[in-house]
C-alpha positions as CSV (number, residue, x, y, z in Angstrom):
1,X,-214.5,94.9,126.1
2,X,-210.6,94.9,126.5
3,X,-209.1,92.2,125.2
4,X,-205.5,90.8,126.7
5,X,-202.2,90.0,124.4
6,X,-201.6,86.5,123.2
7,X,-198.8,84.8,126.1
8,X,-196.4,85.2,123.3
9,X,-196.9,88.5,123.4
10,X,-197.2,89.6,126.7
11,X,-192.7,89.9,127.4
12,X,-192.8,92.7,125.0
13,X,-193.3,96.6,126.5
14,X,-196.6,97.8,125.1
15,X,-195.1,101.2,124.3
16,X,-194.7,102.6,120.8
17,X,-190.9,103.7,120.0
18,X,-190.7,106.8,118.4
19,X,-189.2,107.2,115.1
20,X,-188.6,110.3,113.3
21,X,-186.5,111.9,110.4
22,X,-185.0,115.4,111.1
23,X,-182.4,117.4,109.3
24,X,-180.8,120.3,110.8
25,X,-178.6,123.0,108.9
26,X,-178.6,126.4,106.1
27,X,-178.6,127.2,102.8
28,X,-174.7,126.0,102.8
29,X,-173.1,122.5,103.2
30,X,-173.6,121.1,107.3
31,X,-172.5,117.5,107.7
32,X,-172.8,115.8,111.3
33,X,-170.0,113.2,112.6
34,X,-170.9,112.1,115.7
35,X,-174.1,111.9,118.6
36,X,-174.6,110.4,121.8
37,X,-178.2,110.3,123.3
38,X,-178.6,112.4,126.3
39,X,-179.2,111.9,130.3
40,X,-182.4,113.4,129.2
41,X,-183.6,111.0,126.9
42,X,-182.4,113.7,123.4
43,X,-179.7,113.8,121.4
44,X,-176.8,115.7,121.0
45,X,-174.6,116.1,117.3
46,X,-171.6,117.3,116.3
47,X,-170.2,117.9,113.0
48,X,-169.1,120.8,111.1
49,X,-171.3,124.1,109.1
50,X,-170.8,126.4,106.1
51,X,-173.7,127.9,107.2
52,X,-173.5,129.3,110.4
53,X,-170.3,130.5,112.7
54,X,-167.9,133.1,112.5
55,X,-165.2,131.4,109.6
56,X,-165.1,129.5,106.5
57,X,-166.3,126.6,108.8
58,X,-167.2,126.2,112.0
59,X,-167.6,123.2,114.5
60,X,-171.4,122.7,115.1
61,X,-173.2,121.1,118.4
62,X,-177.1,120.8,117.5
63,X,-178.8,119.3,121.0
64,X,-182.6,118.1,119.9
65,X,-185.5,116.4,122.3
66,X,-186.4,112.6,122.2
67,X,-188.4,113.6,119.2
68,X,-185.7,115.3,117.7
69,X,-187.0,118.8,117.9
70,X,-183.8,121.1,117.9
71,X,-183.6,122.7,122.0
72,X,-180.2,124.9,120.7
73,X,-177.6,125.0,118.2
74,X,-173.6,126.2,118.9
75,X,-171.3,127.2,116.6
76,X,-167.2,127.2,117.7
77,X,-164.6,128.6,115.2
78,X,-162.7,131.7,114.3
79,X,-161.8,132.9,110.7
80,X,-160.1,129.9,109.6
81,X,-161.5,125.9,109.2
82,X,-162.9,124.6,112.0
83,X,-164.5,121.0,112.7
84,X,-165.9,118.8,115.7
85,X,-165.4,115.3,114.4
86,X,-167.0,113.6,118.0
87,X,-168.5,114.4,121.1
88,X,-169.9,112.6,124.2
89,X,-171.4,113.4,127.3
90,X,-169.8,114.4,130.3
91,X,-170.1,113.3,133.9
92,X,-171.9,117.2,135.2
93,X,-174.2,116.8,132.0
94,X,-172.2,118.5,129.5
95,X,-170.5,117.9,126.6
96,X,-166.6,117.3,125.4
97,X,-165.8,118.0,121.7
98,X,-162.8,116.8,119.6
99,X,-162.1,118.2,115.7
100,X,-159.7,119.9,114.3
101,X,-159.0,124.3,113.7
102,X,-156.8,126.3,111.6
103,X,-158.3,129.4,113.5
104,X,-156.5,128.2,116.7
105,X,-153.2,127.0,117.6
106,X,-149.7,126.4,116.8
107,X,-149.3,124.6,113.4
108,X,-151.2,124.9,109.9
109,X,-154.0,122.4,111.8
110,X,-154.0,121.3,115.4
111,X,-156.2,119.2,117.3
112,X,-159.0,121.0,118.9
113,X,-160.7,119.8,122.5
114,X,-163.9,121.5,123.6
115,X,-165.6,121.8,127.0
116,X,-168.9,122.9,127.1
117,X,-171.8,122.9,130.1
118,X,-174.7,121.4,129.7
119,X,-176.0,124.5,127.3
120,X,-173.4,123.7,124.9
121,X,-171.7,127.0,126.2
122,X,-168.1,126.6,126.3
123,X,-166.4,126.2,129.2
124,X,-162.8,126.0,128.1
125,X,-160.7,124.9,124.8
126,X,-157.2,123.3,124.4
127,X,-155.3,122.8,121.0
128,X,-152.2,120.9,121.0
129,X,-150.1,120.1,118.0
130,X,-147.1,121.2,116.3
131,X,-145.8,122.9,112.9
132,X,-147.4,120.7,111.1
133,X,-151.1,119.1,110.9
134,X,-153.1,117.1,113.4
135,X,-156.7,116.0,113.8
136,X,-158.6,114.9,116.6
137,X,-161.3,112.6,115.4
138,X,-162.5,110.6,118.2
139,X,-163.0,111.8,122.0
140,X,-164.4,109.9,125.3
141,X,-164.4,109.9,128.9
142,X,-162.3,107.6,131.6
143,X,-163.2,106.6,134.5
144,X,-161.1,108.9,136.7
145,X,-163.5,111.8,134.7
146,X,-160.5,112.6,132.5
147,X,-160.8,112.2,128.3
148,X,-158.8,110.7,126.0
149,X,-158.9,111.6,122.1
150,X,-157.6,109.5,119.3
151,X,-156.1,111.3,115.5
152,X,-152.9,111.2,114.2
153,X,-150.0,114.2,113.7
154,X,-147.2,114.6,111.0
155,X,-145.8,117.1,113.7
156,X,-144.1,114.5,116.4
157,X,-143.7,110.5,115.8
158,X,-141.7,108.7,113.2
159,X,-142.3,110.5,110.2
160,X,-145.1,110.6,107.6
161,X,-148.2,110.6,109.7
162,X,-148.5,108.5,113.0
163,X,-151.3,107.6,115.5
164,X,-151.6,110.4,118.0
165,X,-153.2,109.8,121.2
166,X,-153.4,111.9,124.1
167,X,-154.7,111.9,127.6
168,X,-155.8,114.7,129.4
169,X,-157.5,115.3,132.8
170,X,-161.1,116.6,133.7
171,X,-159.5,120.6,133.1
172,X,-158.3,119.5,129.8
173,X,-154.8,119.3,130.9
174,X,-152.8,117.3,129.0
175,X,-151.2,113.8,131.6
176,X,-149.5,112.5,128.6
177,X,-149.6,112.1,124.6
178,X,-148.1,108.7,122.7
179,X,-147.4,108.4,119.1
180,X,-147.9,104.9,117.3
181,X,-146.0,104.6,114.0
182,X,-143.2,103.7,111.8
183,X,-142.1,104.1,108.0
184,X,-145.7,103.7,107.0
185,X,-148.3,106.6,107.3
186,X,-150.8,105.5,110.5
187,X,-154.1,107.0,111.1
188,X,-156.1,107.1,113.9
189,X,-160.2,107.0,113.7
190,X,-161.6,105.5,117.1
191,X,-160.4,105.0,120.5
192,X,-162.1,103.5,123.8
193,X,-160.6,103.2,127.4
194,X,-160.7,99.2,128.1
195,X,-161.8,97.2,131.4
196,X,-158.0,97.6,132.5
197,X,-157.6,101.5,132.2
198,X,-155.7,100.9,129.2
199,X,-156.9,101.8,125.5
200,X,-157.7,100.5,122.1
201,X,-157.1,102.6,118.6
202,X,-158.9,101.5,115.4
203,X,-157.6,103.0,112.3
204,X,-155.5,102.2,109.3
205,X,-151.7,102.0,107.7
206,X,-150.9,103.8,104.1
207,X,-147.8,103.0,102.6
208,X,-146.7,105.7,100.1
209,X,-145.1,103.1,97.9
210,X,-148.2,101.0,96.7
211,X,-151.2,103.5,97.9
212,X,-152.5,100.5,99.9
213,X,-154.5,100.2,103.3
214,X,-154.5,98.0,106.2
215,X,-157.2,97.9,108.6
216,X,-154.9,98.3,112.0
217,X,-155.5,98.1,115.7
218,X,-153.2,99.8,118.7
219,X,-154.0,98.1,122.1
220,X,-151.9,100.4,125.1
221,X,-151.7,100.0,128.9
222,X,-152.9,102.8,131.2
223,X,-150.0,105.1,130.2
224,X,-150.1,104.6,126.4
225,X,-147.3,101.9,126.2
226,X,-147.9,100.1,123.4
227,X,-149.1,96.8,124.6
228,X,-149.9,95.1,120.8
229,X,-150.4,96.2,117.3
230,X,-152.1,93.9,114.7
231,X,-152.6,94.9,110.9
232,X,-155.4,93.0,108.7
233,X,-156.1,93.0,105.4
234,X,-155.2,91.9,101.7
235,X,-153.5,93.4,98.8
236,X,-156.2,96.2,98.3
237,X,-157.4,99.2,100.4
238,X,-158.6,98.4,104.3
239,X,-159.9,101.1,107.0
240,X,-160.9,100.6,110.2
241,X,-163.6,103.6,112.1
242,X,-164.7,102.4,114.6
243,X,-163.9,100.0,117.4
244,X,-165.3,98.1,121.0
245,X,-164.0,96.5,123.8
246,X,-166.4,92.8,123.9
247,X,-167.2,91.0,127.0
248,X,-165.4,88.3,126.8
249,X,-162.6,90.9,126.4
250,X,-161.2,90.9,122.9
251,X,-162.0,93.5,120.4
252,X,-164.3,94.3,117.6
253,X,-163.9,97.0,115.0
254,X,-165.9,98.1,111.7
255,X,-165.1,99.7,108.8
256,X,-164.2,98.7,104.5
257,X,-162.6,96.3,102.7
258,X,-161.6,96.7,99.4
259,X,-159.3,93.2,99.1
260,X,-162.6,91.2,100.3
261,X,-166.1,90.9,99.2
262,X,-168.4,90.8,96.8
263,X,-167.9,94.4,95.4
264,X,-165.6,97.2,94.8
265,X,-165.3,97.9,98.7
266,X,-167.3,96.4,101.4
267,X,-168.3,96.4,105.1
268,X,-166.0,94.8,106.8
269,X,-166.4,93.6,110.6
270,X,-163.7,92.2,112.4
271,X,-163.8,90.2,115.9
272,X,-160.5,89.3,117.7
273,X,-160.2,87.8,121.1
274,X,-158.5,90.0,123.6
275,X,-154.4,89.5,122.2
276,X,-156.0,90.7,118.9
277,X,-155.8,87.5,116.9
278,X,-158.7,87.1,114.6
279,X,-162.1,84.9,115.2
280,X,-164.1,85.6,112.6
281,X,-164.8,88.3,110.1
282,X,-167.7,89.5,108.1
283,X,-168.4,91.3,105.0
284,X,-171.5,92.8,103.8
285,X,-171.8,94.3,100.2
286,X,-173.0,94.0,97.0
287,X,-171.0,94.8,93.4
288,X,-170.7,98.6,94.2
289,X,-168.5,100.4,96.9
290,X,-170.5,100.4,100.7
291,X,-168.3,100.9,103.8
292,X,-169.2,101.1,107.8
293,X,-168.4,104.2,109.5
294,X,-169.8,103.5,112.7
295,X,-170.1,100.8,115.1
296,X,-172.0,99.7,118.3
297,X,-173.1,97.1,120.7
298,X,-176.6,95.7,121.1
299,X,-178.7,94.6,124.4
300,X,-179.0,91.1,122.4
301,X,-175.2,90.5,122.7
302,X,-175.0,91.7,118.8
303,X,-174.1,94.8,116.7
304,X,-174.9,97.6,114.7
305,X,-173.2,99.2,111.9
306,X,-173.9,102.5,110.7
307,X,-172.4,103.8,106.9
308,X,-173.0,104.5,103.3
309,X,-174.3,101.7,100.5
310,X,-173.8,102.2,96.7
311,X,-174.8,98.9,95.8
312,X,-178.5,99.1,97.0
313,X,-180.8,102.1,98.1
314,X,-183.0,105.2,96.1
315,X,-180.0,107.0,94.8
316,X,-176.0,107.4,94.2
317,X,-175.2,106.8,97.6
318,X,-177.8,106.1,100.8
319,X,-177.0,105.6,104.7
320,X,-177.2,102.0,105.2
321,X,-177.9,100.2,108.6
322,X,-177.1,96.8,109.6
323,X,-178.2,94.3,112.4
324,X,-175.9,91.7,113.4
325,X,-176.4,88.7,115.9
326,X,-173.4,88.3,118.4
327,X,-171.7,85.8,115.5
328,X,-172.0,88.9,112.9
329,X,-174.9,87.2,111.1
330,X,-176.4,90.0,109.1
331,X,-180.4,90.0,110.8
332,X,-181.4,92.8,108.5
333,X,-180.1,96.0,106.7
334,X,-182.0,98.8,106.0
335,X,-181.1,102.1,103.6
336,X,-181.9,105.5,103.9
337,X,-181.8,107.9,101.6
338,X,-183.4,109.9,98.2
339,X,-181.7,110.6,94.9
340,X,-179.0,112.4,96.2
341,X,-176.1,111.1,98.2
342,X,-176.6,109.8,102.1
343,X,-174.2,108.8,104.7
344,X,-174.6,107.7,108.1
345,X,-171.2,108.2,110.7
346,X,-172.8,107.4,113.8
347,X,-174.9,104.8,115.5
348,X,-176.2,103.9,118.9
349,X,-178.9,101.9,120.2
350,X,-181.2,103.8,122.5
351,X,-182.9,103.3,125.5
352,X,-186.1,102.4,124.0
353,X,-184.6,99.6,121.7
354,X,-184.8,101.1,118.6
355,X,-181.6,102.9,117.1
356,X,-180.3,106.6,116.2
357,X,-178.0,107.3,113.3
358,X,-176.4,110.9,112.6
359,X,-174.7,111.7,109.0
360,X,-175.7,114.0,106.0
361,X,-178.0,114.0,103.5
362,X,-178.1,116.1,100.1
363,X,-181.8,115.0,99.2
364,X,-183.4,116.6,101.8
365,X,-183.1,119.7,104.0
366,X,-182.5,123.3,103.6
367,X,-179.3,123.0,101.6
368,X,-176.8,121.2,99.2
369,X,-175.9,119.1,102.5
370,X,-177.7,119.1,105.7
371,X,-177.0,117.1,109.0
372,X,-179.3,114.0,109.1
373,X,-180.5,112.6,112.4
374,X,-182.5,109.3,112.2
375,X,-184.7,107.3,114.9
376,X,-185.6,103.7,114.2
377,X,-187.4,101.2,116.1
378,X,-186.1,98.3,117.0
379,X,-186.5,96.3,113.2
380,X,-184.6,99.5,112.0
381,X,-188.1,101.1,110.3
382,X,-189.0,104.3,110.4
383,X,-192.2,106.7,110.7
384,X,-195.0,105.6,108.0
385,X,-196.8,108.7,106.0
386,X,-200.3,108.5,106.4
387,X,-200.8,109.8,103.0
388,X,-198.5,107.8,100.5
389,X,-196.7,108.5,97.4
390,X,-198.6,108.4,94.3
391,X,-197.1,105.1,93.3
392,X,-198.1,103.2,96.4
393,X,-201.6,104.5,96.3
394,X,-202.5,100.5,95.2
395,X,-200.7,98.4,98.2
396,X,-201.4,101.2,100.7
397,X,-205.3,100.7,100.1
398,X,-206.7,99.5,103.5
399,X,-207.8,96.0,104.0
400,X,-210.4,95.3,106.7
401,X,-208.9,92.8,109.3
402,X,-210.1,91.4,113.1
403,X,-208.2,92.0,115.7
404,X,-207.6,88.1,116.1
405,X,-206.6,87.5,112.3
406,X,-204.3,90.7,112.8
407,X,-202.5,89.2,116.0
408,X,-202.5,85.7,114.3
409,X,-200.5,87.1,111.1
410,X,-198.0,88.8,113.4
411,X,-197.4,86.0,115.2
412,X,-197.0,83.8,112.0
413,X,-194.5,86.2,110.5
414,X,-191.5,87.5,112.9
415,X,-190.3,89.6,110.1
416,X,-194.2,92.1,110.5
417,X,-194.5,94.6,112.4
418,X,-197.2,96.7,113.0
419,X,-197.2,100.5,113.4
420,X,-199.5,103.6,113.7
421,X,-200.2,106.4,111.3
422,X,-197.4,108.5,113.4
423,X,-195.1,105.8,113.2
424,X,-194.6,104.1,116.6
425,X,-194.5,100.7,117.0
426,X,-198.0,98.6,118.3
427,X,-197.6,95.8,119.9
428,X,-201.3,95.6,121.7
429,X,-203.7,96.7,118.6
430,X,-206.9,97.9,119.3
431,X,-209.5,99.5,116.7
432,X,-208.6,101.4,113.9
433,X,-205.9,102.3,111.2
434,X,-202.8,100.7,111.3
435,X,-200.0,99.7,109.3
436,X,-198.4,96.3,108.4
437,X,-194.9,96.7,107.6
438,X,-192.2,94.0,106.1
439,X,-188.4,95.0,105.0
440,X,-189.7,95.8,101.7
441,X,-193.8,96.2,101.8
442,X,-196.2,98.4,104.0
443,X,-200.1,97.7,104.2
444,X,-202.4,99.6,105.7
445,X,-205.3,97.7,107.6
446,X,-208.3,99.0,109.7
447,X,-209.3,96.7,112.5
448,X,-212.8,96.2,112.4
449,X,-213.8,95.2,116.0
């Protein structure tokens, strides 16, 4: 006989989310920046390969299915160093790339726009720059189907380096380019087209005389006029890399703090209201160095931060990932990562609830570095191996359960959650092996009715 859920239970989809670890990439160092998920439900990664291409580097676009199976890999480069440092999707279903080549251009580096169809085929390329160097590390798309990228350039500005922005239109056509700078170095790391067609640049100050950081934010009009600039931080070293327009229209942007916190460098999340004056901040650390890299909104009003922990995790340095309420209340964090070194650059809810983070890892894959693409579910857990490490041969012994004692324990404990042998979340168990899984234990149970 079936049996119904609990009322408690019955709001929540009775679909398992898919989780999954893949790494992509050769025998040589491959490091992914940036993803999006795809119109098709997939994902799409861009980042940079010693492995494959036609140079020293090349840029690299790896497109996967919703089980992160690879569909096609690109390489774009020439002889030189070549990167893509983000990409997002296009209106016609393709793809626009920024990074950086020395292959290209007119300067020792310029900043490097990529159009591709759908295919990852290219349909056109721009560099723009100068004599000198630029990079173009983040890209997205306006309204009017234009794109907008966000680096910085020691060719034009004020001197040093300076924020570099630059508009273009849907043929990659540049409408206009602003620098943002003065005697200080500025660098720019994120951008993202506000509610009023105007723009908002996360990134960071270096002043040559003491070697120190501020976290800094550029807020522009629709032209690039320089609407506001605000600088936080303390004596020590602050980045911003990544930053969001909120709803109620202020800001809020993610990255390290080494003047704050409990350790050597911390997260550091900032939330301003829409002039850019602070209302709150957050840290999240321990007595090590651990930074955010990545940042993005949640369907529950709160956030996700994507980066790198030293203070906890398996090894020298893991991908961390961190859920926030809307108050940036740390819900729970969760590290990734073996005895090597892990980082995670980008983050992104998806549609099912759960989350997708792209980085590198050098524990695992097919060589000293290999792009790292992770699905969570929504508590941030991944797949579950029905056969388990030696050492948790003990706890992973199966415990016979009913299916009414199983239901009453989950709804005891919010922080259980219940999964099948291929990972995917259960939330209407019927008979037989499942796992019972905390932030820091997994059980394996076998319903016996």
């Amino acid at each position: 006989m079936t049996r119904l859920l609990p009322p408690l239970l019955l709001p929540c989809l009775l679909l398992a989310q898919t989780t999954f670890q893949r790494t992509y990439g050769g025998a040589d160092p491959d490091y992914g920046y940036s993803l999006v998920q795809t119109a098709d439900g997939g994902y799409v990664i861009v980042g940079q390969t010693h492995s494959f291409g036609a140079g020293a580097t090349d840029a690299y676009l790896v497109k996967t299915n919703a089980s992160g199976d690879t569909m096609w890999t690109r390489t774009f480069g020439g002889s030189d160093y070549d990167e893509g440092s983000s990409v997002a999707q296009t209106a016609d279903g393709g793809y626009i790339i920024a990074g950086n080549t020395q292959s290209f251009g007119a300067g020792d580096r310029d900043v490097w726009v990529i159009k591709t169809d759908g295919n990852g085929d290219s349909l056109w390329t721009r560099t723009l720059g100068g004599a000198g160097d630029e990079y173009g590390l983040a890209v997205g798309c306006t309204v009017d189907s234009g794109h907008i990228v966000a680096g910085y350039t020691n060719s034009f500005g004020a001197g040093g380096y300076d924020i570099w922005l630059i508009r273009t239109d849907a043929s990659g056509d540049t409408l206009w380019t602003r620098t943002y700078g003065d005697t200080l170095w500025e660098f720019g790391r994120s951008v993202q087209e506000t509610v009023d067609r105007g723009f908002i640049i996360a990134g960071y100050t270096y002043s040559l005389r003491t070697s120190d950081c501020n976290l800094h934010l550029v807020r522009t009009d629709s032209q690039g006029d320089t609407m506001w600039t605000r600088s936080y931080g303390g004596p020590s070293g602050d980045r911003a890399y990544s930053v969001l327009q909120t709803s109620d229209g202020g800001f809020i942007t993610a990255g390290y703090t080494v003047s704050f916190g409990a350790g050597y460098d911390d997260v550091w999340l900032i939330k301003t209201d829409a002039s850019g004056d602070t209302s709150w901040t957050r840290t999240y650390g321990g007595s090590d160095g651990d930074g955010g890299l990545s940042l993005s909104k949640t369907t529950d009003s709160g956030y996700v931060i994507a980066g790198y922990a030293r203070s906890f995790g398996a090894g020298g340095k893991d991908l961390w990932l961190i859920k926030t309420d809307s108050a940036g209340v740390s819900e729970w964090a969760r590290t990734f990562g073996g005895e090597g070194g892990e980082q995670g650059h980008s983050v992104q809810q998806t549609a099912d609830g759960g989350y997708v983070i792209a980085g590198y890892t050098s524990s695992f894959g097919a060589g000293s570095y290999d792009i790292w693409l992770i699905k969570t579910d929504s508590a941030g857990q991944v797949a579950i191996a029905e056969t388990p490490e030696p050492e948790q041969a003990e706890t992973m012994k199966p415990s016979l359960m009913t299916r009414a004692q199983l239901l009453a324990e989950l709804l005891h404990d919010p922080a259980l959650f219940l999964y099948d042998a291929s990972g995917g979340r259960i939330l209407n168990p019927e008979s037989g092996v499942l796992f019972l899984r905390t932030a820091t234990s997994t059980r394996k149970v076998i319903i016996a009715d």
